[in-house]
C-alpha positions in Angstrom: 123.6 1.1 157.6 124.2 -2.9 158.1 124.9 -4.8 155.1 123.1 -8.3 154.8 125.4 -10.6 153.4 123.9 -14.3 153.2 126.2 -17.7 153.8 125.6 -19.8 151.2 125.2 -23.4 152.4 125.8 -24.4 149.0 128.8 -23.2 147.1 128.1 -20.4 145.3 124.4 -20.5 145.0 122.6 -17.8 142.8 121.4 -15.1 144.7 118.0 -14.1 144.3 115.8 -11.0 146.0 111.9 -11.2 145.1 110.6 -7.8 145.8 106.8 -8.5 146.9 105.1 -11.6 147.9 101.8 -11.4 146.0 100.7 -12.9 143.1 103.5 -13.2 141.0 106.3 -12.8 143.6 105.1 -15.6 145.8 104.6 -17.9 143.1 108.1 -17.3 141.5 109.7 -17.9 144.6 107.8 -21.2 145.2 109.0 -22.0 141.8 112.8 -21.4 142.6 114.6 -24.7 143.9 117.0 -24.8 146.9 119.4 -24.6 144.3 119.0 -21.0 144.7 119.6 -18.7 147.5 116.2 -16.6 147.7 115.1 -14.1 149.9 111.4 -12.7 149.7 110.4 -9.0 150.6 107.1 -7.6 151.9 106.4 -5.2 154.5 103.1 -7.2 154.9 102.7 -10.6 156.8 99.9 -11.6 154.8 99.4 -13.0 151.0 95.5 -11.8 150.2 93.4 -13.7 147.8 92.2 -10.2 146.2 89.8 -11.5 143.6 87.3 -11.9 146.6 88.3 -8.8 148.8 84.7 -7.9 147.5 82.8 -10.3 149.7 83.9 -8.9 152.5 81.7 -6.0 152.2 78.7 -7.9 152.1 80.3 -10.3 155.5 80.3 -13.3 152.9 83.7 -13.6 153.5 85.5 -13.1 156.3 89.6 -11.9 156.1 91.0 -15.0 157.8 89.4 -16.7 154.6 91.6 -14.5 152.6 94.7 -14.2 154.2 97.2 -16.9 154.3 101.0 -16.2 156.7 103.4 -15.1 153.7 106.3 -16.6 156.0 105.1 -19.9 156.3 104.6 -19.8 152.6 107.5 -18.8 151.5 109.5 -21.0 154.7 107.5 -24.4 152.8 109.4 -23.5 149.6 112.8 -23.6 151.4 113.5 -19.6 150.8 113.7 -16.4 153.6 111.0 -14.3 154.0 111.9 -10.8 155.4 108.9 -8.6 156.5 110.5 -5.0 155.2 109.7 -2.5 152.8 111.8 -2.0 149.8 113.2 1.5 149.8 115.8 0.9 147.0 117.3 -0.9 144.7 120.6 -0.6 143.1 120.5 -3.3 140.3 124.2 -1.9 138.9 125.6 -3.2 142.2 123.6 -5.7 143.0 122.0 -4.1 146.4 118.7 -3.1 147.7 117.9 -1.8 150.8 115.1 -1.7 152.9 113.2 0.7 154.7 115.1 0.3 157.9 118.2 0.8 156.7 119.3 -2.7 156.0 121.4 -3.9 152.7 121.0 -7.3 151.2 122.9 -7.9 148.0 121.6 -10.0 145.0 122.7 -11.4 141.6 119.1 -11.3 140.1 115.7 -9.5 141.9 112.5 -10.6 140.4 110.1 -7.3 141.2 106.6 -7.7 141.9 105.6 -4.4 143.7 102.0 -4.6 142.5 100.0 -0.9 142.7 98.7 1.4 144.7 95.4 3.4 144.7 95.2 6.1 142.0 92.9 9.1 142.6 94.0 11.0 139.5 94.3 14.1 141.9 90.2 14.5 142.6 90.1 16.9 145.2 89.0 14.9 148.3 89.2 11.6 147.3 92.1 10.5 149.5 90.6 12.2 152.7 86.8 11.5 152.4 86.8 8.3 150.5 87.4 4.6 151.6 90.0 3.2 149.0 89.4 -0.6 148.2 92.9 -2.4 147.6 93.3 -5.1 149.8 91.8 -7.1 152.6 91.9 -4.8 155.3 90.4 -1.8 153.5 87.8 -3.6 152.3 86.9 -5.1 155.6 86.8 -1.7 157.1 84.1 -0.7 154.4 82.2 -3.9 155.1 81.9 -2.6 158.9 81.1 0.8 158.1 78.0 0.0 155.8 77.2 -2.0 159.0 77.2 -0.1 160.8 75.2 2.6 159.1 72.9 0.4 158.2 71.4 0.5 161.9 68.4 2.0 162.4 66.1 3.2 159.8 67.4 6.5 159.0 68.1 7.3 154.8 71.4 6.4 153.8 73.2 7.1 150.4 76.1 5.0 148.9 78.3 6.1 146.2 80.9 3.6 144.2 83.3 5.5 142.4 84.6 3.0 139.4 82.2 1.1 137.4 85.0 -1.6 136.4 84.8 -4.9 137.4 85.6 -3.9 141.1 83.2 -1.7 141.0 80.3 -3.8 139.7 81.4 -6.3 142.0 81.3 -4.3 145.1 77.6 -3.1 143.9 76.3 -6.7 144.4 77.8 -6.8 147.2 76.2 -4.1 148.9 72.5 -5.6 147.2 73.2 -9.3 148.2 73.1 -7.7 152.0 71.0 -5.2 151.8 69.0 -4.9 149.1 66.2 -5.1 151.7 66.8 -2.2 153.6 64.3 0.6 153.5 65.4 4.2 152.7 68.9 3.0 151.3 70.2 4.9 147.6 73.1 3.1 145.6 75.0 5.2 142.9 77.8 4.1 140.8 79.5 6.5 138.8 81.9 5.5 135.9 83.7 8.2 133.3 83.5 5.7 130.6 80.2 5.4 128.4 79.1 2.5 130.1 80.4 -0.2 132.8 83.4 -2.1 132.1 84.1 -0.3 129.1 86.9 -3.0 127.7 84.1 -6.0 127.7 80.8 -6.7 126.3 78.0 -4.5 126.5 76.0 -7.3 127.8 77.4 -6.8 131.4 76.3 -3.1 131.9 72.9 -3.7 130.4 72.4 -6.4 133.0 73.4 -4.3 136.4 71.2 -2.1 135.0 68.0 -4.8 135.2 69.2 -6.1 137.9 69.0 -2.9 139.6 65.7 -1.6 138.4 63.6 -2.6 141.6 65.7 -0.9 144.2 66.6 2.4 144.7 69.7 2.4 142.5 71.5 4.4 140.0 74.0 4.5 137.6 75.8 7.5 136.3 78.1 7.0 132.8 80.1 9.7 131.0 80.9 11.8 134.3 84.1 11.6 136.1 83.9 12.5 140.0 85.9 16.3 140.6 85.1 16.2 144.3 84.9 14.3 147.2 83.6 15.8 150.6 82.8 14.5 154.1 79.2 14.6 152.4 78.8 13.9 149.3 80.5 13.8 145.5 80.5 16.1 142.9 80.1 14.8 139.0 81.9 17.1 136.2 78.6 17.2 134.7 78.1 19.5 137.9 75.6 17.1 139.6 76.1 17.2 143.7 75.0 13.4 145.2 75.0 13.0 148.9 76.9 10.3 150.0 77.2 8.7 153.2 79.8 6.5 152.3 82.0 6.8 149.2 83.6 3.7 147.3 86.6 4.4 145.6 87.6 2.1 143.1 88.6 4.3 140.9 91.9 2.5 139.6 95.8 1.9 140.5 99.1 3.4 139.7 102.6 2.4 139.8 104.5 2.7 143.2 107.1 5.6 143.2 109.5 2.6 143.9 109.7 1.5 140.4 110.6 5.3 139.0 113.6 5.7 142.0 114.8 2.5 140.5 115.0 3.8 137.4 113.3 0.8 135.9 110.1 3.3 134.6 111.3 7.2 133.5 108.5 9.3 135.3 106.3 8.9 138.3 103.1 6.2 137.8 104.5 4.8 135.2 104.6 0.5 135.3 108.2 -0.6 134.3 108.5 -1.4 130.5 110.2 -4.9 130.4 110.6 -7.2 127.1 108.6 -10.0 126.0 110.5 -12.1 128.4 109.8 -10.0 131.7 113.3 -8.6 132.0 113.6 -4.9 132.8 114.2 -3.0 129.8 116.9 -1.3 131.9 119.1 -3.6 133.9 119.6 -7.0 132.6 119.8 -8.5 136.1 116.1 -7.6 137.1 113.0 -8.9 136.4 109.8 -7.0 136.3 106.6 -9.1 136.7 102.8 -8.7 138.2 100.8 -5.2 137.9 104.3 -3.4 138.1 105.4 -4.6 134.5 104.6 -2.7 131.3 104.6 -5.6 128.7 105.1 -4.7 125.2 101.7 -6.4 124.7 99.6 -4.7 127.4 97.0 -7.4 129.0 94.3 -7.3 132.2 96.3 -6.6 135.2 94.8 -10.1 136.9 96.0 -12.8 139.3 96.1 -15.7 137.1 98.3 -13.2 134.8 100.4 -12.4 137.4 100.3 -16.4 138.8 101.9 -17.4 134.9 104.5 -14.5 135.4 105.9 -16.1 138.3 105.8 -19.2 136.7 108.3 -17.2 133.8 110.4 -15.0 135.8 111.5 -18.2 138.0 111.9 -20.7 134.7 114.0 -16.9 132.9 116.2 -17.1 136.1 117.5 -20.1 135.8 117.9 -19.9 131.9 120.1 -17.2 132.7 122.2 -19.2 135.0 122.8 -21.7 132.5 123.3 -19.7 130.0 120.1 -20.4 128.1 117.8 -18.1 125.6 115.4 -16.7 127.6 111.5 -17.7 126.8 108.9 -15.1 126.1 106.0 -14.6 128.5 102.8 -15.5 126.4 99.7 -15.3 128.9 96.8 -17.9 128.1 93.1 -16.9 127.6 91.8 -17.4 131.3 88.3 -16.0 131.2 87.7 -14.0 133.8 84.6 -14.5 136.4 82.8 -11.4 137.7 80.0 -12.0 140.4 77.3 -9.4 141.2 76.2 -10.7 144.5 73.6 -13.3 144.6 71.7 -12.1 141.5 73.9 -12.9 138.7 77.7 -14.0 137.7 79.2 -13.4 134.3 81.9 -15.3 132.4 84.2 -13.3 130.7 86.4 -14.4 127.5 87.3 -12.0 125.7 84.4 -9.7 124.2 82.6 -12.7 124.9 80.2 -12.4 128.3 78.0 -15.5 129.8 75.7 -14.9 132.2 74.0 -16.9 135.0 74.0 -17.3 138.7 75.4 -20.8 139.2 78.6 -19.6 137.3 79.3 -18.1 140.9 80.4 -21.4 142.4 82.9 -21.4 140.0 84.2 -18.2 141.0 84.1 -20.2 144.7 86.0 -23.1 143.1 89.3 -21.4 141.1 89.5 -19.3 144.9 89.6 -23.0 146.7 91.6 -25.0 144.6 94.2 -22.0 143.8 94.3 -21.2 147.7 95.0 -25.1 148.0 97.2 -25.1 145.3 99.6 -22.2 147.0 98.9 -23.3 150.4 99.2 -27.5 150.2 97.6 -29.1 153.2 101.4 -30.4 154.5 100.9 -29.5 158.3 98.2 -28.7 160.6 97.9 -25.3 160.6 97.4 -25.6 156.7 95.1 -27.8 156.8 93.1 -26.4 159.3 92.9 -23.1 157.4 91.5 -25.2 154.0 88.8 -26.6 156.2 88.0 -23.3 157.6 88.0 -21.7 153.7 85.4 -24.9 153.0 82.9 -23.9 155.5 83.2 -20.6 153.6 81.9 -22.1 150.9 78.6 -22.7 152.6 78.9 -19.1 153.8 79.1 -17.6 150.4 76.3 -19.7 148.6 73.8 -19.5 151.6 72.0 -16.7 151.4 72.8 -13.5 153.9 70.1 -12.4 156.0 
């Protein structure tokens, strides 16, 4: 086992380890000045805009429009990026290690894990089901509807998840193919109606959007099997299923339990108000993996503001400051169904129209712009490439 023990250029500079490079981690590390010492960790070499992993089914987007180098990111905010996994992490001692066997050593770690996909133990789900978390998963469904879409022989698709993933991956598949002879659509959600923790407005208008093609939504049934096949309801329903969706939800990583920052397996880490661990004072919990006393939507521009606290709690620990208390805004939330409708979420609150869908296309620009400034070439080249997706996403698919 090496031990990884960083030179400070300046004296005795605080030593921080950010355990993911998402959301939140990324953006607390580009909030951290070179009056720290930083190092980022991610087994992945890619940040992923995830709000529009959904496009991709559909070939609206395509995942270099998505993806932006986490190294280069994190290099532009003067920090060190290394591409491991986090096996463990010792807050008492201030050590983690990764998952080849490396140590670094630390005097705060900001962790920002995220999730991983939660099948709530259906029988088959992990095996016969396509899981959609991130950019390459979702571009492997996009290729498989593509490809069964050749020819003309009947083809059934089942969604499993009618939460605002689910919905949004629905459009999807109608924006592209809506046109398609001999093609079924089901959607199957547990809850009494689609996106259960909104407005009723939303499911009531899937389901007239839906009415002229051969599609079908299933409320008040969890899935209890998953086959090569098709799905089995608990209401005892069999639907074949070419292709099955899971969206079903996430869970916490087993990382966060081994850590001892959550007591049992998929639980999120409980943290106080000001997004330190409820466990070790040195450690701060932020993104998806947190528990906040005040549960809120598990979404980016929630986990973009926790960054934004972690970093500005870090240093108030350094000097010796009261720590400020993470108090998310009221960011409504944009949820596009293809190319027939886009709804505006605030609260219980739902807007519907269309047009709103360039505005979905807006927050991803100037937020991709925002993490990724146009200060060299390569940068700049990738922003123009994201514009000419743009005129991708609002001209229609054929």
């Amino acid at each position: 086992m090496t031990v990884r023990r960083r030179k400070n250029s300046l004296s005795q500079r605080p030593r921080v380890a950010i355990v993911g490079a998402s959301f939140a981690g990324l953006r607390a590390a580009q909030r951290l000045g070179p009056e720290f010492d930083v190092t980022v960790f991610d087994p992945a070499p890619w940040f992923e805009w995830l709000p529009n992993i959904h496009e991709l089914v559909s070939g609206a987007k395509r995942p270099a429009d998505l993806r932006l180098p986490r190294k280069r990111l994190v290099a532009a905010a003067g920090h060190r990026f290394v591409r491991a996994a986090v096996a463990a992490i010792d807050a008492r001692h201030g050590t983690l290690s990764t998952a080849t066997g490396k140590v670094h050593t630390f005097d705060y770690c900001v962790v920002a894990v995220g999730g991983i996909n939660e099948t709530f133990g259906v029988r088959g789900a992990e095996r016969h089901a396509m899981p959609f978390k991130n950019v390459e998963q979702c571009s492997a469904i996009g290729r498989r509807l593509a490809a069964l879409m050749k020819g003309r022989a009947p083809r059934s698709i089942v969604i499993v998840g009618g939460g605002f993933e689910g919905v949004e991956v629905l459009g999807e598949i109608l924006r592209r193919y809506r046109s398609r002879a001999n093609l079924t659509l089901h959607l199957v959600e547990s809850g009494p109606r689609l996106m259960a923790s909104v407005s009723a407005r939303i499911d009531t208008a899937v389901r007239k959007h839906i009415r002229p093609y051969d599609a079908h939504i299933h409320t008040g049934t969890p899935v209890a099997a998953v086959t090569a096949t098709g799905v089995r309801l608990g209401s005892g329903e069999r639907i074949r299923s070419d292709l099955t969706i899971w969206t079903g939800g996430s869970t916490a990583p087993p990382l966060l339990q081994a850590t001892g920052l959550a007591s049992k397996p998929r639980q999120w880490a409980p943290v106080e108000a000001t997004l330190r661990s409820r466990r070790w004072r040195n450690v701060f919990v932020i993104g998806d993996a947190a528990a906040l006393p005040v549960p809120i939507p598990k979404q980016a521009f929630h986990a973009l503001e926790m960054g934004d606290c972690a970093a500005d709690n870090v240093r108030r620990t350094v000097a010796g400051r009261a720590l400020r208390q993470f108090r998310p805004s009221r960011t409504p939330m944009l949820v596009t169904f293809g190319d027939l409708d886009t709804f505006l979420v605030a609260g219980r609150s739902v807007v519907a129209s269309p047009t709103l869908a360039a505005g979905k296309e807006a927050v991803y620009q100037v937020t991709m712009t925002q993490i990724d400034p146009p200060s060299s070439v390569q940068a700049l080249g990738e922003l123009a490439s994201r514009v000419i997706g743009v005129t991708r996403r609002l001209t229609p698919l054929k």
